[in-house]
C-alpha positions in Angstrom: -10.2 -17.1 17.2 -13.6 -14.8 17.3 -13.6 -12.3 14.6 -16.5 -10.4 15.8 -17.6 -9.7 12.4 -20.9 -12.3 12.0 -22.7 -9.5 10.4 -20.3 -9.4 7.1 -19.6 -11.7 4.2 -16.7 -11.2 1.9 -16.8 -11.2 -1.8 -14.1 -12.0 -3.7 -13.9 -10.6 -6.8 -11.3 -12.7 -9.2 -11.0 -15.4 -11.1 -11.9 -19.1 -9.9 -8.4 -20.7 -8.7 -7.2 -23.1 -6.4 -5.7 -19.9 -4.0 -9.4 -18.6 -4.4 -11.0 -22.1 -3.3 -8.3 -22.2 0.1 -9.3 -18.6 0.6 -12.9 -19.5 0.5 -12.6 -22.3 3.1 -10.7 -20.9 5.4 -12.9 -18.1 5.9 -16.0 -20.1 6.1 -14.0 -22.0 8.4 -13.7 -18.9 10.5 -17.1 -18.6 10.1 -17.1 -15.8 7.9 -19.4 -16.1 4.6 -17.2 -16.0 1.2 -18.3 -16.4 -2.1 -16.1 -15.5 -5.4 -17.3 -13.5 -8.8 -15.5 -13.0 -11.5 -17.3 -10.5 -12.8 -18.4 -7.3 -11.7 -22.3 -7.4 -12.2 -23.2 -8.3 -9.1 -27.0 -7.7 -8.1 -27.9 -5.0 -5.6 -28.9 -6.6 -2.4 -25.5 -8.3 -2.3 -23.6 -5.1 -1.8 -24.4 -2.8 1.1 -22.7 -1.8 3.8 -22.0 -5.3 5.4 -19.9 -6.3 2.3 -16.2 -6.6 1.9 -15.1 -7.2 -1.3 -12.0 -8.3 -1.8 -10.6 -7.5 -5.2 -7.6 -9.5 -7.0 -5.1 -6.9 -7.4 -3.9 -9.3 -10.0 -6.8 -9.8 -12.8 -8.1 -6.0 -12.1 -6.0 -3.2 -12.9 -6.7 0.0 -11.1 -8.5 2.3 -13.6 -10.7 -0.9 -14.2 -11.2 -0.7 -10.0 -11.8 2.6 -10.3 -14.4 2.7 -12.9 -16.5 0.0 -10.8 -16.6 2.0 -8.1 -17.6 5.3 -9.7 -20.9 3.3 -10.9 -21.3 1.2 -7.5 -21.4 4.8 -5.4 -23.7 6.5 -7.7 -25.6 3.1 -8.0 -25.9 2.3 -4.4 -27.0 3.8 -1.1 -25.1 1.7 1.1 -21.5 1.1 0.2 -19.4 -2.1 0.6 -15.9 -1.8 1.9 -13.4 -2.8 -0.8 -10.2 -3.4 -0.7 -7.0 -5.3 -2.9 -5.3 -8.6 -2.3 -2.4 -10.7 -4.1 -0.4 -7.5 -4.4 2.8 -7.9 -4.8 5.7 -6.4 -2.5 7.1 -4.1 -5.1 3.3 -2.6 -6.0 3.4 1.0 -7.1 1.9 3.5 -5.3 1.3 5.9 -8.2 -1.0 3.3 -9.6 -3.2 2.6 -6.0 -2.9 6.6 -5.0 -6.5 7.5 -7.3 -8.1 4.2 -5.6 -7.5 6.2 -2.1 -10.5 8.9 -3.2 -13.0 6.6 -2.6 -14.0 6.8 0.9 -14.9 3.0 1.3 -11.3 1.6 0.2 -10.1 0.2 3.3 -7.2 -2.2 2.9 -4.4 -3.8 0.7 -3.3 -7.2 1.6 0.5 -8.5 0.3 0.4 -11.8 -1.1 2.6 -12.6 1.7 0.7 -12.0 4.3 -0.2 -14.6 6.9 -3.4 -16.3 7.3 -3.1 -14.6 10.7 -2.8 -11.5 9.3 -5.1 -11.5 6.9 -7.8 -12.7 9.5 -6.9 -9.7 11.5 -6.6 -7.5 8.8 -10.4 -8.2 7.5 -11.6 -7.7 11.4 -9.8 -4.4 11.1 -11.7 -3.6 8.2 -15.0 -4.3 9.3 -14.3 -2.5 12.5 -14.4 0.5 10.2 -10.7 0.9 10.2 -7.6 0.5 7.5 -5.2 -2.2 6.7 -2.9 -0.6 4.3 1.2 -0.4 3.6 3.4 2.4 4.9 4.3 2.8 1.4 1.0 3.3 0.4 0.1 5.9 3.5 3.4 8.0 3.0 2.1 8.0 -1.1 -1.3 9.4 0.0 0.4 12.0 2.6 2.7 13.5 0.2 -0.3 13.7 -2.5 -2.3 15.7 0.0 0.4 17.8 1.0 1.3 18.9 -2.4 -2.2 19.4 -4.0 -2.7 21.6 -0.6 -2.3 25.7 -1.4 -2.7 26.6 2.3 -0.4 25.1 5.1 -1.4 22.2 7.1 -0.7 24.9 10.2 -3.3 27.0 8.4 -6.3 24.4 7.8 -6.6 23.4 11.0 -7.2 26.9 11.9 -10.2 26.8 9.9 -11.7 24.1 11.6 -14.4 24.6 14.7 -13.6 23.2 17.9 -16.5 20.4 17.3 -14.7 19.8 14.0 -11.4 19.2 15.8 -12.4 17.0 18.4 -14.4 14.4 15.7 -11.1 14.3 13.8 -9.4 13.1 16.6 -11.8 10.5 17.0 -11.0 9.4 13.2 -7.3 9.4 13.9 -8.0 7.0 16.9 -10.2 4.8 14.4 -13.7 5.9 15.4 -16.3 4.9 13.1 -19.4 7.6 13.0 -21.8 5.4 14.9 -18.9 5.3 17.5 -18.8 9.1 17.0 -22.4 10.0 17.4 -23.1 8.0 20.5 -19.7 9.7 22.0 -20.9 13.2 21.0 -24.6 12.8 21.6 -25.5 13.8 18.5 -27.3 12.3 15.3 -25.8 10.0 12.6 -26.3 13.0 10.1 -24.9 15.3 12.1 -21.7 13.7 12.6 -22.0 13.2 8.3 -22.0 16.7 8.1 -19.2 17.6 10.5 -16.9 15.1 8.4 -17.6 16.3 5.1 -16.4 19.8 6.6 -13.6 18.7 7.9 -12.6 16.7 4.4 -13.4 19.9 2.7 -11.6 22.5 4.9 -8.1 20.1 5.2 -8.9 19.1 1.1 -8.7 15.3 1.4 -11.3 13.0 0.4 -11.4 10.0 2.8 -10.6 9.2 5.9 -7.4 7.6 5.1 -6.2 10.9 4.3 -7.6 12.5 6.7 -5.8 10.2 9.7 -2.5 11.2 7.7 -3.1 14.7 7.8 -3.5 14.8 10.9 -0.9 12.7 12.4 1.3 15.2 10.2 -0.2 18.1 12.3 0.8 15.8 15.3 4.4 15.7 14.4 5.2 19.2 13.8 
């Protein structure tokens, strides 16, 4: 099966295991590069853009996660995608919902899920879309609805019709390369449309963002 995702490595972030070691060969076996840390000091050239780490839901708690990442996105210029795996079924959303800010979280992986799945889920990923739960996405949507003063109705009111057509291309899973070469317009310019929109609809991702406005969709 072709991943068509050459270009990125995964980094595990855990502890050394005999799960971690099967995990390890069978993505190498797919061809994709995997290496595992258990700590978090990992040097600079390893994490850009092309990165996914993976982070063991069950050795880093999520205030630990989220104080990693704080320093890794003032630290860096070009952020990995991260994600969780080994959570278990009855996770808690309340304890994942602050994880959702960051604009690089892309996925949770069950520790049930399939070596299928999971081989889809990191070509998802790197495709610049999201692997995450229902539970988790319904979480996030409520968050965003309640922390909002002015109606959903409202906020898209607000936004310029440029504005509204590139977040319909993040609700269908358009990356902003994929953005700017539809548009004809620059990298940066696209960068400056979505920070806009994530200000005008208050969210902070585009996680939130796609649940928004499938909300909007359904009214």
């Amino acid at each position: 099966m072709s991943t068509g995702i050459p270009q990125h490595r995964v980094l595990l972030i855990t502890k050394k295991s005999v799960q971690v070691d099967f995990l390890i060969k069978f993505f190498n076996s797919k061809k994709i590069a995997c290496t595992q840390r258990e700590a978090w000091d990992v040097e600079k050239p390893v994490l850009n853009a092309s990165t996914i780490l993976m982070i063991d839901f069950l050795v880093n708690n999520p205030e630990l996660i989220d104080q990693h990442m704080s320093r890794l996105n003032k630290k860096l210029s070009r952020l990995p995608i991260f994600g969780l795996f080994n959570i278990d079924q009855k996770y808690n959303t309340g304890k994942l919902i602050k994880l959702t800010r960051w604009e690089n979280f892309r996925f949770c992986f069950l520790n049930t899920i399939s070596e299928k799945q999971l081989l889809s889920g990191i070509s998802t990923v790197a495709q610049g879309d999201y692997w995450l739960p229902r539970e988790l996405l319904n979480a996030v949507l409520k968050k965003i609805h309640h922390s909002n003063n002015m109606s959903p109705k409202q906020q898209l009111i607000n936004l310029t019709k440029k504005e509204k057509v590139i977040l319909n291309l993040i609700s269908e899973g358009y990356s902003n390369t994929r953005i700017a070469n539809s548009q004809f317009v620059t990298i940066h310019t696209v960068k400056r449309h979505v920070y806009n929109i994530f200000r005008k609809i208050n969210v902070s991702n585009r996680v939130q963002a796609v649940q928004w406005f499938n909300s909007i969709d359904q009214r």
